[in-house]
C-alpha positions as CSV (number, residue, x, y, z in Angstrom):
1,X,-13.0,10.3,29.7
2,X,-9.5,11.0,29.1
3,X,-8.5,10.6,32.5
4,X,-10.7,7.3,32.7
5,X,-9.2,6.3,29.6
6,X,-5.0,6.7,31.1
7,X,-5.6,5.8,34.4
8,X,-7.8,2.5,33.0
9,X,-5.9,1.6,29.0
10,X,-2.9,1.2,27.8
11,X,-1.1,3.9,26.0
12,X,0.1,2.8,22.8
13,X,3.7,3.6,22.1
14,X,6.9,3.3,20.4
15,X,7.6,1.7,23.4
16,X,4.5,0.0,24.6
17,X,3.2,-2.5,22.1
18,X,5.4,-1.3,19.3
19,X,3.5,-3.5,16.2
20,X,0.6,-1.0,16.8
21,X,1.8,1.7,17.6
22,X,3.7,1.7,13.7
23,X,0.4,0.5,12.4
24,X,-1.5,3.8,13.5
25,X,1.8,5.6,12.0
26,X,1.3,4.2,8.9
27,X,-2.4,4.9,8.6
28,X,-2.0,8.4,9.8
29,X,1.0,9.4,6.7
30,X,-1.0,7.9,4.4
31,X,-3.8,9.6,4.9
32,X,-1.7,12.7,5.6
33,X,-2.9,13.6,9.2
34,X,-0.9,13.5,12.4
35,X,-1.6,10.1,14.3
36,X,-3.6,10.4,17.7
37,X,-2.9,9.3,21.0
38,X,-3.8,5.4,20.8
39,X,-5.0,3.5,23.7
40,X,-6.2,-0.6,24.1
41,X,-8.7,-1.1,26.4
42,X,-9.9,-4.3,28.1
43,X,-13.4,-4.5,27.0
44,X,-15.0,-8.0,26.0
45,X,-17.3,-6.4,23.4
46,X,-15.3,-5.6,19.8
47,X,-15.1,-1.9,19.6
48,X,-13.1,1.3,18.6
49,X,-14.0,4.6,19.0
50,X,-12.3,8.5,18.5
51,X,-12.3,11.3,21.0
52,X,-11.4,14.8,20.2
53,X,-11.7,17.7,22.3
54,X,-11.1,21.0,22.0
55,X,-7.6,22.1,23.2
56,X,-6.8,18.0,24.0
57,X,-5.0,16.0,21.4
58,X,-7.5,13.6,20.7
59,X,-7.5,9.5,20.9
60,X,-8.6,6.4,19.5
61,X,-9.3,3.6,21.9
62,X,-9.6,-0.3,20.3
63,X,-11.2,-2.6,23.1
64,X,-8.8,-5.9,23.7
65,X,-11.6,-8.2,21.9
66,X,-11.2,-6.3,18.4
67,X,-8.0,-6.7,18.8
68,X,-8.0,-10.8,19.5
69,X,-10.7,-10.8,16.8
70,X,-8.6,-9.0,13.7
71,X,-5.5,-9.7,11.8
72,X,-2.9,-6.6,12.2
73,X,-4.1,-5.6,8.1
74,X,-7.5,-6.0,9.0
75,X,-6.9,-3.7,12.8
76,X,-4.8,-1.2,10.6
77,X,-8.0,-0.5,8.7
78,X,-10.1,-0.1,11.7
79,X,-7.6,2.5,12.6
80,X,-7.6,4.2,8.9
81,X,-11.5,4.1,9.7
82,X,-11.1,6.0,12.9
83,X,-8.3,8.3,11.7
84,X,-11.0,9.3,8.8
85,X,-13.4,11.1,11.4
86,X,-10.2,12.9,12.7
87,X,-9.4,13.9,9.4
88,X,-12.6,15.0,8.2
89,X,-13.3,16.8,11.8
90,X,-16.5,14.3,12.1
91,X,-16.6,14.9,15.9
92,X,-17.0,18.9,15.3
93,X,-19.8,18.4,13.4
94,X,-21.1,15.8,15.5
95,X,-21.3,17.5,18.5
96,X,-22.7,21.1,17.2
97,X,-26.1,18.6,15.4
98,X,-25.7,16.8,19.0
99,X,-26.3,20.5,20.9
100,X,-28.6,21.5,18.0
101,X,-30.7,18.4,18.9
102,X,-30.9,18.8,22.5
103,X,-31.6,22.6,22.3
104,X,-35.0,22.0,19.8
105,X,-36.3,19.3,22.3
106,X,-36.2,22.6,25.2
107,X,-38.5,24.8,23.5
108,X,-42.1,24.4,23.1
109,X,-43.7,23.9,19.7
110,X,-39.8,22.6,18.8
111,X,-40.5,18.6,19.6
112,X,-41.9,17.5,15.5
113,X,-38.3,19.9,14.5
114,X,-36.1,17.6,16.6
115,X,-37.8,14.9,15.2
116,X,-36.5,15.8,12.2
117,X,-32.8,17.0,13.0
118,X,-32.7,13.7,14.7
119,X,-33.6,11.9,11.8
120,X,-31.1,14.0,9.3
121,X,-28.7,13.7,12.4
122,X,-28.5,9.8,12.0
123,X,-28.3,9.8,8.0
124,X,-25.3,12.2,8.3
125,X,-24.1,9.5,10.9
126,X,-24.2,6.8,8.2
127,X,-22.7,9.0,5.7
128,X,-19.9,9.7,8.0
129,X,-19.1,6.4,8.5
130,X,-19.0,5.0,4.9
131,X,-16.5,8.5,3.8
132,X,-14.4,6.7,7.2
133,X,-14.5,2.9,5.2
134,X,-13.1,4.3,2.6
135,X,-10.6,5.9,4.4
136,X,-10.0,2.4,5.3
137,X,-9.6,1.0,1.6
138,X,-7.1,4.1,0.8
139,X,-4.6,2.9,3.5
140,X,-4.8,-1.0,3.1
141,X,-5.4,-0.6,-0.3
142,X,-7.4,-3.8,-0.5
143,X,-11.2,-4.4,-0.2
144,X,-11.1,-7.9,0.7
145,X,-9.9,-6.7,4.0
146,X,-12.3,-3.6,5.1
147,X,-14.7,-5.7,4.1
148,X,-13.4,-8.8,6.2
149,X,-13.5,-6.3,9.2
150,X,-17.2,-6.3,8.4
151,X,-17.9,-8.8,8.1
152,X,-16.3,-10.1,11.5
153,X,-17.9,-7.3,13.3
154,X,-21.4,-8.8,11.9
155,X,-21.0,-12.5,12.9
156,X,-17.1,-13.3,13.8
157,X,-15.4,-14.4,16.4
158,X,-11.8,-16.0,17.1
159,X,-12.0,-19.4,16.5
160,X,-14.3,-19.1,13.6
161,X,-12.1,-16.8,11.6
162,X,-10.4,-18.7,9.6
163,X,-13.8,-19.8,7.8
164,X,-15.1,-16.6,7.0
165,X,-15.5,-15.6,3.7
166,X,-15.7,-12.3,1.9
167,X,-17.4,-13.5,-1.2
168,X,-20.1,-15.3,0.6
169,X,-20.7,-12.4,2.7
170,X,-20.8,-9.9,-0.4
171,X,-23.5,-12.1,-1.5
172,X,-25.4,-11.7,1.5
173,X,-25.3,-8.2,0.8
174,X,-27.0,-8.8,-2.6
175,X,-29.7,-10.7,-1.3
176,X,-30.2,-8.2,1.1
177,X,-30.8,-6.0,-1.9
178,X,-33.2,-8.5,-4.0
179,X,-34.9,-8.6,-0.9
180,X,-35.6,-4.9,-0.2
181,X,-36.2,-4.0,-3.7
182,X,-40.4,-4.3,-3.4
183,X,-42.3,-1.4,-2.0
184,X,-42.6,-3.3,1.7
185,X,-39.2,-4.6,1.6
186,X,-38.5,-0.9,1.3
187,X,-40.5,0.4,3.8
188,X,-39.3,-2.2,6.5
189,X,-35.4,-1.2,5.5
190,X,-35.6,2.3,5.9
191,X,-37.7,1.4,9.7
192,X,-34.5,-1.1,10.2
193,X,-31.7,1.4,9.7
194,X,-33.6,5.3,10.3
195,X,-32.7,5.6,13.6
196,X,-28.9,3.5,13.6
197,X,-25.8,5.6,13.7
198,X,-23.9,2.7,11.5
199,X,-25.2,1.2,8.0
200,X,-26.0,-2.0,8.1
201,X,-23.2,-4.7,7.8
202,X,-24.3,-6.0,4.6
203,X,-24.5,-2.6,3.6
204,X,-21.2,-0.8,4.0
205,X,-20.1,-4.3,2.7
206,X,-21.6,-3.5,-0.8
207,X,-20.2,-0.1,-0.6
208,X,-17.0,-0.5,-0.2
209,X,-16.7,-3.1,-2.6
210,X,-18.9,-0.9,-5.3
211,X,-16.3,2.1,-4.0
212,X,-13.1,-0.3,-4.7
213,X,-14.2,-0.4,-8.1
214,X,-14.9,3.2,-9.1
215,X,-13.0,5.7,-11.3
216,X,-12.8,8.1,-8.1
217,X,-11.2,5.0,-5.7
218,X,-8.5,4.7,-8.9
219,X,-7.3,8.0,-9.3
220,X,-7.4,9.0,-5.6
221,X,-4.8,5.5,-5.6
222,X,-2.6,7.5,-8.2
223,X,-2.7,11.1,-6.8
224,X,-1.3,9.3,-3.1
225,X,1.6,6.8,-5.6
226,X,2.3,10.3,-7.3
């Protein structure tokens, strides 16, 4: 993959597409990590995703069509998201359940404790993603915008951008709330998101802007001003 990705992207540079290059910079001093290698990618599906290997310096690649479909705040956050599993060494962890996983499903008898590791496998997935939204929110420093990224992710696309809005979508994530809250809409939301290695749209959505609000989102803001 990382010969795939240099011989196939664009490596990202002070001199090769210099906007984003200083928007990965920025992300990565905030959040007080060194900045990975970044590569675009031409990809017609909206997407971003980290690489690390052992002894490799390890990569974020953004597909072109996230790129058309985000403002350069709104990108800078998807690349605060992605710096967050570099930063909290996600991708260690990920592969060691991954091997963990695999290695049940070869011995007999094993199969029903798979089951399970898969299961706690995909809730630490969700997790893992909401710690890397708010990884987002640290570096932009605005919920509006994570949760623009969101939003767009969920139902966006160039030429209906500029009639998104946040608020409306926030109270999508409400609803989806009211609607859950009775024993079956609880059952059928937990079968919805068990086996997904993201939350739910609507539901990182609440999150963040629950997160955005909280004592620990405050003085995390004042530790990083200090």
């Amino acid at each position: 993959m990382v010969l795939q990705n240099i011989g196939s992207s664009v490596l990202v540079s002070e001199n090769q597409l210099p906007e984003l290059h200083q928007l990965m910079t920025e992300a990565a001093k905030i959040l007080n990590t060194e900045a990975p290698d970044l590569y675009i990618r031409q990809n017609p599906v909206p997407n971003a995703y980290t690489l690390a290997i052992n002894g490799k310096r390890p990569f974020v690649v953004v597909h072109t069509s996230l790129v058309e479909l985000l403002t350069r705040k709104e990108l800078q956050a998807v690349l605060a998201h992605e710096l967050g599993h570099l930063k909290c060494d996600h991708g260690v962890w990920l592969t060691f359940a991954n091997i963990l996983t695999m290695g049940a499903h070869t011995v007999p008898g094993l199969g029903m404790v798979a089951g399970f590791l898969e299961e706690q496998l995909f809730r630490w997935l969700r997790a893992a993603e909401l710690t890397c939204d708010r990884a987002a929110l640290l570096v932009v420093q605005d919920p509006k915008v994570v949760i623009s990224v969101l939003m767009k992710l969920a139902g966006g696309c160039p030429s209906l951008s500029d009639q998104l809005n946040v608020d409306a979508f926030l109270e999508q994530a409400r609803s989806y709330d009211k609607a859950s809250s009775n024993p079956v809409g609880w059952y059928i939301r937990n079968a919805q998101t068990r086996e997904l290695s993201h939350p739910l749209p609507v539901m990182r959505a609440r999150e963040m802007d629950e997160w955005s609000r909280s004592q620990e989102y405050r003085t995390l803001l004042q530790k990083m001003f200090r």
